[in-house]
C-alpha positions in Angstrom: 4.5 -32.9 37.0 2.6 -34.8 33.9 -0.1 -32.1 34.8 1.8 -29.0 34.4 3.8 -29.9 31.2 0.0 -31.2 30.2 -1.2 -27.6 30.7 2.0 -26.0 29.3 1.9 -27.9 25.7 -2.4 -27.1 25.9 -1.5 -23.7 26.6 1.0 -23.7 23.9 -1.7 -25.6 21.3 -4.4 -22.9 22.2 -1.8 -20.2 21.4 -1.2 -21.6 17.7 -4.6 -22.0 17.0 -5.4 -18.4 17.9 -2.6 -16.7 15.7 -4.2 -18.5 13.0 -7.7 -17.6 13.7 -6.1 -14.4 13.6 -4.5 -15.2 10.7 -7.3 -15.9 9.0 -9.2 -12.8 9.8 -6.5 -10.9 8.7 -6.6 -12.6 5.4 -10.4 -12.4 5.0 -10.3 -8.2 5.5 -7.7 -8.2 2.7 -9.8 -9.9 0.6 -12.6 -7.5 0.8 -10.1 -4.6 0.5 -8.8 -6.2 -2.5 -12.6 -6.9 -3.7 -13.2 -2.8 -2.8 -10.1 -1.7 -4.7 -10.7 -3.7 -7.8 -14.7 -2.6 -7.9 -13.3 0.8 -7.6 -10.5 0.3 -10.6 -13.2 -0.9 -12.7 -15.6 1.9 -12.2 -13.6 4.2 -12.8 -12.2 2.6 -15.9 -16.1 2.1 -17.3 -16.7 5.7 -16.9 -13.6 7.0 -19.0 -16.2 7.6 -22.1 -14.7 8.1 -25.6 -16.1 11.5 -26.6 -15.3 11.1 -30.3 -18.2 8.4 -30.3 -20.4 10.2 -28.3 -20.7 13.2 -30.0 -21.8 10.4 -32.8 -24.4 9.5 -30.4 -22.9 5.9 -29.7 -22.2 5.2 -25.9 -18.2 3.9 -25.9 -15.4 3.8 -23.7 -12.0 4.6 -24.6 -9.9 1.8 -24.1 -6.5 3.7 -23.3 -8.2 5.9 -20.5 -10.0 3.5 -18.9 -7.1 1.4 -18.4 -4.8 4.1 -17.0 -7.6 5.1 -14.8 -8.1 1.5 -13.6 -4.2 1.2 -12.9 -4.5 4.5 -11.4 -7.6 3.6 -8.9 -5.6 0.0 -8.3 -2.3 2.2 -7.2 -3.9 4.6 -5.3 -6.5 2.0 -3.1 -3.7 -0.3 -2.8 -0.7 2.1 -2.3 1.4 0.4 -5.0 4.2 3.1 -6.8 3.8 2.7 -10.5 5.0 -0.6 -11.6 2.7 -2.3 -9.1 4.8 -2.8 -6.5 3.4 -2.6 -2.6 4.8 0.8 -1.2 5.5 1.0 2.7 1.8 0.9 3.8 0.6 -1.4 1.5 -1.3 -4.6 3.1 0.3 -6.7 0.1 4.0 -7.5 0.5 3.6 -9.1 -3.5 2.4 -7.0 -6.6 -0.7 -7.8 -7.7 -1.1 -8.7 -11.5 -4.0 -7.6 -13.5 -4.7 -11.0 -15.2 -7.5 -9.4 -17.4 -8.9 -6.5 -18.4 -11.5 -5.8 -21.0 -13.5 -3.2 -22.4 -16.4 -4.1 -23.7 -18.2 -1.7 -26.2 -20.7 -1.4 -29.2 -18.9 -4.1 -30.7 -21.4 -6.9 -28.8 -24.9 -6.6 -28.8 -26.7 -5.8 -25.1 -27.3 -6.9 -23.1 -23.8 -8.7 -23.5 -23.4 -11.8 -21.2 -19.5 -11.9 -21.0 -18.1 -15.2 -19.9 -14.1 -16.1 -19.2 -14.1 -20.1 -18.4 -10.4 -20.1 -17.3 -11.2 -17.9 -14.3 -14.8 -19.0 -14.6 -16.4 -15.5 -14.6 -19.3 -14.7 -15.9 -21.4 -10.9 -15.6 -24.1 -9.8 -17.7 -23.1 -5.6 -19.2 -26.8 -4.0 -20.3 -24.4 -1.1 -21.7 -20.3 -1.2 -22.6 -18.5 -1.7 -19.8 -15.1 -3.3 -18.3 -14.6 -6.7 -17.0 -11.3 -7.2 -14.5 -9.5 -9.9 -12.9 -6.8 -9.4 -10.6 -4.4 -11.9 -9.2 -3.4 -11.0 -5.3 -1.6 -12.8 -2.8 -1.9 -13.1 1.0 1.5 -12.2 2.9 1.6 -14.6 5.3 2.6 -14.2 9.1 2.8 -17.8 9.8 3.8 -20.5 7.5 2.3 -23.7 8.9 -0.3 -23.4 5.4 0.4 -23.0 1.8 0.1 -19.7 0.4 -3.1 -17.8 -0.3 -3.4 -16.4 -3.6 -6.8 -14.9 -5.1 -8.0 -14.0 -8.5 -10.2 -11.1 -7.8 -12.8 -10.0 -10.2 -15.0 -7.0 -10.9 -17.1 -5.3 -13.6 -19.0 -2.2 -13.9 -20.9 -0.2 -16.7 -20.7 3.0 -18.6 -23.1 5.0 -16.5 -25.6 7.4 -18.5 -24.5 10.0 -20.3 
């Protein structure tokens, strides 16, 4: 009898620690979805180039563009409706919170070594470009650990024009 309930609460064991490998897989592929969608955001955003200057000659980006484009790429990767919020679909059951977003033009001298100690980024732009971080959090299936929340960051640069 001691051997069968032994092999029962083993059996039982083994199954927990399985759902949170799984767990834990599943958490690790929606970080590198998050990672994809916010690289994407901020490409797009970096190439949203303000013509005005560039007629002038000076590489810029428009500010206003590149940040509805950015929201725009963040909706769409993530299927979030228009305040953010996940849409049936989405892997996020929380909206995600852009936590910064830069643009960084002619302003700074390149190559332009931006650094943000509070979320302890740091990425060096050889042309303008946009600097994000975005705050995510993993819905949980199981709730034997704390929450999972990430601050995601990306950058890209105004391509050539």
């Amino acid at each position: 009898m001691h051997k069968l309930l032994f092999g029962v609460l083993m059996v039982v064991v083994w199954w927990m620690l399985h759902a949170l490998q799984w767990e834990e897989e599943r958490a690790m592929g929606l970080l590198y979805e998050m990672k994809r969608a916010v690289n994407r955001s901020a490409h797009a955003a970096a190439q949203q180039a303000d013509r005005d200057r560039l007629e002038l000659g000076i590489p810029s980006i428009d500010p206003g563009l590149a940040r509805a484009a950015a929201d725009l790429y963040l909706q769409a990767n993530l299927r979030l409706d228009r305040d953010f919020r996940p849409l049936p679909g989405s892997p996020l059951r929380h909206p995600p919170a852009v936590l910064v977003f830069e643009v960084i033009n002619g302003e700074h001298e390149f190559p332009y070594t931006y650094y943000n100690p509070e979320y302890n980024f740091r990425v060096t732009l050889r042309r303008p470009g946009v600097v994000m971080v975005v705050r995510a959090e993993y819905p949980r299936l199981f709730s034997v650990m704390g929450p999972v929340v990430w601050q995601i960051k990306g950058a890209a640069e105004l391509v050539h024009v």
